[in-house]
N, C-alpha and C positions, 0 to 999 in steps of 0.2 A: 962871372963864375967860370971855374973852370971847365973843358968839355968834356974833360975824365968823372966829373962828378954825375951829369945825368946819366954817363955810361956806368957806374959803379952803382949806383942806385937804381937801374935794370937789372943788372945780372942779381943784385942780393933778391929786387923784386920774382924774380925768375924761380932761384935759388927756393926762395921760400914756396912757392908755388908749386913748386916741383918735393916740397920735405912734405907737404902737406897733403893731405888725402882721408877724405872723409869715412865715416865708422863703414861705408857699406863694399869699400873695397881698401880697407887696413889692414897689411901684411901681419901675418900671426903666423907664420909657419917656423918649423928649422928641420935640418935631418940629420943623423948621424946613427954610428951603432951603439948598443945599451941603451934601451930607453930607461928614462931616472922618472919611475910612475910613483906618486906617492898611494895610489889606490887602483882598481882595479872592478869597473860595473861591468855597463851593458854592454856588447858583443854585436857584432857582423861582419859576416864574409862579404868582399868585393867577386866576381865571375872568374878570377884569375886567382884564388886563393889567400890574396891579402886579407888578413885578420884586422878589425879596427875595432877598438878598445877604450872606455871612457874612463878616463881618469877625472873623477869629480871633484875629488879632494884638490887637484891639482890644475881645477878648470882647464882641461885640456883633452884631446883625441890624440890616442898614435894611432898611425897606420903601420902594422908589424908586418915585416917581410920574415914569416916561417925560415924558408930557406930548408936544406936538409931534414928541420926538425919537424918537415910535415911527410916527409918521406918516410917508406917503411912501413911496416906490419898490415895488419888484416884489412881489408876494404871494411866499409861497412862501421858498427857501432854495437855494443851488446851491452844487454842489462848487469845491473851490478846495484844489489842490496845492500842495502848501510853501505850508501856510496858517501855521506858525511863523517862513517865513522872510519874508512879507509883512507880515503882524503887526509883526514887527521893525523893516522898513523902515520902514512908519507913525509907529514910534515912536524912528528916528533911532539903533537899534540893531542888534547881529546876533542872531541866533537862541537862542543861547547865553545870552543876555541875559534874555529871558523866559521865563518859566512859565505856559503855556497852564493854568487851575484850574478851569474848567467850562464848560457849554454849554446853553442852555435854550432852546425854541420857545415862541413867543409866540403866546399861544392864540388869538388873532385873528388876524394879521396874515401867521401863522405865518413869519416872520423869525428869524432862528436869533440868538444873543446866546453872546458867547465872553466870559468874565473870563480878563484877563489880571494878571499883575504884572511890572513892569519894572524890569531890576534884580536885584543879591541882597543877604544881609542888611536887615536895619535900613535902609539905603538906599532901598532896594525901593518902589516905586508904584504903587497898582491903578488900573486902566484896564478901561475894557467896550466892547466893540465889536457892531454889529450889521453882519448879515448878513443884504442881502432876493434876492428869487426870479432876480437879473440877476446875481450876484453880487458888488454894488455892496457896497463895504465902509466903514463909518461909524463912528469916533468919537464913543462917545457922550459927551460933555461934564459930566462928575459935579457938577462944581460948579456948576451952575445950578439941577441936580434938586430938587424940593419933596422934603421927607425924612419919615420917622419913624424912632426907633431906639429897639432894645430890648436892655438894656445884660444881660448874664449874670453874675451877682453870685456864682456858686460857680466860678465856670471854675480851673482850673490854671492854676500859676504856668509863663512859661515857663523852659525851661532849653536847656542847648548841647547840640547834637550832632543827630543824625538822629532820637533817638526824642523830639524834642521836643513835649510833652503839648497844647500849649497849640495846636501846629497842628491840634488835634483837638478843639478847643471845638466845632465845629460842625461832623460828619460828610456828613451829608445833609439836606437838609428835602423836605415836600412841602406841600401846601394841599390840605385836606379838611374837611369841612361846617363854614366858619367858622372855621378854627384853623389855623395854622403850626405843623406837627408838625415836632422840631428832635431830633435825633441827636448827642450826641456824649459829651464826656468832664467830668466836674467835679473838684473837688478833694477829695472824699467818698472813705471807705472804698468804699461803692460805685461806683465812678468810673462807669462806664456809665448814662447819662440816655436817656431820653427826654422832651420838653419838650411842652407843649401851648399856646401863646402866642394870645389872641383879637388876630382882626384885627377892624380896628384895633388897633395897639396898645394897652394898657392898664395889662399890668401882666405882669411874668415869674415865675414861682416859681420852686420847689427845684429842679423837676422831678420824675420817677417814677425809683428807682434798679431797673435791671432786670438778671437774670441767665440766664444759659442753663447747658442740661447740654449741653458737646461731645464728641460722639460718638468722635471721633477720639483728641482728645487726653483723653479717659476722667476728663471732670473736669466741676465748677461754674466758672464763671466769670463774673467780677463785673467788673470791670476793663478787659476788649476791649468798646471801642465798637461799634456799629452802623456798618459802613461804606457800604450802602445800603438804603434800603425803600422798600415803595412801600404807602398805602393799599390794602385789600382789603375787597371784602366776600365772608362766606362764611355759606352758609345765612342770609341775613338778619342778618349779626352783622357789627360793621366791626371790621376785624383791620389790623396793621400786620403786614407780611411784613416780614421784614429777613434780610439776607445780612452776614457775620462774615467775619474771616479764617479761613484754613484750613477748611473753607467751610462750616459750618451754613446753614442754612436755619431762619430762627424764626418762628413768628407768635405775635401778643399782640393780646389782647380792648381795641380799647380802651378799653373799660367798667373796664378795673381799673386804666388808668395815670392813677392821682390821686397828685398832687403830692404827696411828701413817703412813698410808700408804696415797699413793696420787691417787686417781679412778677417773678417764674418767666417767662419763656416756652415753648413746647412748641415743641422742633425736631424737624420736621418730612423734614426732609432733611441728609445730606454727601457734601456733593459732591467732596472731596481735600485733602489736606492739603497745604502749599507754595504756597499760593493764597489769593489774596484779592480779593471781589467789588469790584470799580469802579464799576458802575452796576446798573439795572435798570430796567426799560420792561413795563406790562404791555398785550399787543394781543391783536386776534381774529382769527383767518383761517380760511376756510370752516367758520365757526359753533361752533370749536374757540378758546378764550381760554387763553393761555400768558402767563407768564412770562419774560422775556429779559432773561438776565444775561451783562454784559460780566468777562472776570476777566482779572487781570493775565499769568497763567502757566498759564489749561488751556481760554483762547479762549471763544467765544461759548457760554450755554448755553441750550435751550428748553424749559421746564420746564412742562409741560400744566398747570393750574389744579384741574383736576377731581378731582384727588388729592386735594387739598387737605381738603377735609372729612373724608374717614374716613382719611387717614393715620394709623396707630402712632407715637406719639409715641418719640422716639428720649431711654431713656435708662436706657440700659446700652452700652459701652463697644461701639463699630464698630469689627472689628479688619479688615476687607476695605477696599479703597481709598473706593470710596462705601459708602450705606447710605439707607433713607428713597425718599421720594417720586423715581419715577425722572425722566430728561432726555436731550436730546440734543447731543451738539457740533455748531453751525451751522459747518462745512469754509470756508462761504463769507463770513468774518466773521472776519478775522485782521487784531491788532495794535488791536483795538478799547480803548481810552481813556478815552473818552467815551461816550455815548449817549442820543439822547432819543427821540421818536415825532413826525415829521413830519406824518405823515396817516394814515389806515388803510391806508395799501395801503406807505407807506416811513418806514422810520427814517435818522434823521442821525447821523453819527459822525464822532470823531475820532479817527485811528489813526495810530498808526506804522509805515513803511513800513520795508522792509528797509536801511535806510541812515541811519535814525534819524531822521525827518524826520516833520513831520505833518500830512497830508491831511484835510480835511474832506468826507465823501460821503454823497452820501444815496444808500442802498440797498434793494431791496426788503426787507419783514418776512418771513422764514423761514417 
């Protein structure tokens, strides 16, 4: 045999070795200007002003570099009634027409930022608008934006009808020590992810498949997403809280969400069944740090923090309506939607008023 052949069948050995790279560190990124988003969800700022943005339809995250377009006008955020039906006009339509999909403050500037999509089905166009302190409202111009994207290589396929999967590629995110922590759903037996993504871009993996015991519904579940969390730390350990439908209450170490692995989480709290969390903001007020969760069907709730560490992990079956770490109903916080943290002392929302419309206000923190 010739001596060129074991060496030719090295380097392809090599070769191959080197294309190859398993799901938990498979390059998924690109960058350039214009992002091409077929859609337009959930929202969060990075500490430097980067905008990151879930494009579901498009199983994908940019990371938008504002640029100029977050420059200018009034510090600050202000209210604006039939902010759906102005939206609209903006955009040469009626009300009906758009889907107000999130809302984020801009940790500088603190200018509030509304994704919208305009249109339905497949038709459908996302659009972001900023809002500053005069309640001067601005079009943000996407296609000029410097971009990065980071494509989701297991997401669900989509399908018809209301429970469609694929609007659930991307539940929530947040920005914490360096990382784009991403919530949602894959195409796995485990369907429930959480993502841990380095900013800058880099590279996307499997994700961590995670599960909870719900108290209510007296079971493991693998399958329901994360619909909101927020970064915690507790006794010195950084924990992701996360809020379910029907409402656990979970936190996860995230020392144990590595790529590719399967994590328990310990819940903590249930808050009702027929419900499901929308948002979550965590603040301080008189030297007391809470919790604040926005829910579709049992209103605002304010959930003290200091539980947190020595709660009973819930798991055996909650036959009473709650169980877990207790809360309170904020009375003065109805039809909330949306919600973020404006300042220490006010939060912003978007709510539905009794006539089905929806106002954007910044109200004092409970």
């Amino acid at each position: 045999m010739s001596k060129r052949v074991p060496t030719f069948l090295a380097i392809l050995a090599l070769l191959l070795l080197v294309s190859w790279v398993g799901p938990s560190a498979r390059t998924a990124t690109s960058a350039g200007q214009g992002p091409a988003m077929s859609s337009i969800g959930p929202l969060t700022f990075g500490p430097d002003g980067t905008l990151f943005a879930a494009d579901n339809s498009g199983a994908a995250i940019f990371s938008l570099d504002l640029g100029a377009q977050a420059e200018g006008g009034a510090p600050g955020a202000n209210a604006i009634d039939g902010l759906d039906t102005t939206l609209a006009s903006l955009l040469g339509t009626g009300a009906k027409e758009i889907q107000i999909t999130d809302l984020a403050v801009h940790p500088k500037t603190k200018n509030a930022y509304v994704s919208v999509m305009r249109g339905q089905g497949a038709g459908a166009t996302p659009t972001l608008f900023r809002i500053d302190g005069a309640g001067k409202i601005q079009m943000v111009t996407l296609n000029t934006l410097k971009f990065q994207k980071a494509a989701i290589g297991n997401a669900p396929a989509a399908a018809a009808g209301a429970r469609n999967p694929r609007a659930q590629v991307v539940t929530d995110m947040a920005f914490s020590e360096g990382k784009l922590w991403v919530a949602g759903l894959s195409n796995e037996e485990f369907a429930s992810k959480l993502r841990a993504i380095p900013v800058p871009f880099t590279s996307v993996d499997a994700g961590t498949s995670v599960e909870i015991y719900h108290g209510n519904h007296q079971q493991l579940e693998t399958r329901s997403p994360v619909n909101a969390f927020v970064p915690f730390t507790i006794d010195n350990t950084s924990y992701l809280v996360a809020g379910y439908t029907c409402t656990p209450l979970v936190k996860f170490p995230i020392s144990e969400l590595k790529p590719g692995s399967k994590v328990r989480g310990t819940t903590i709290g249930e808050f009702g069944a027929g419900n499901r969390v929308l948002d979550m903001i965590v603040y301080t007020k008189g030297g007391q740090q809470y919790l604040l969760t926005a829910n579709n069907s049992r209103g605002v709730m304010k959930i003290p923090t200091n539980t947190f560490a020595q709660a009973t992990p819930i798991t055996t079956p909650v036959t009473g309506e709650t169980g877990g770490v207790p809360f309170e109903k904020v009375a003065s916080m109805t039809g909330i939607e949306q919600l973020d943290k404006l300042d220490d002392q006010r939060s912003i929302v978007i709510a539905r008023n009794n006539a089905g419309a929806f106002n954007l206000q910044v109200l004092p923190l409970p």
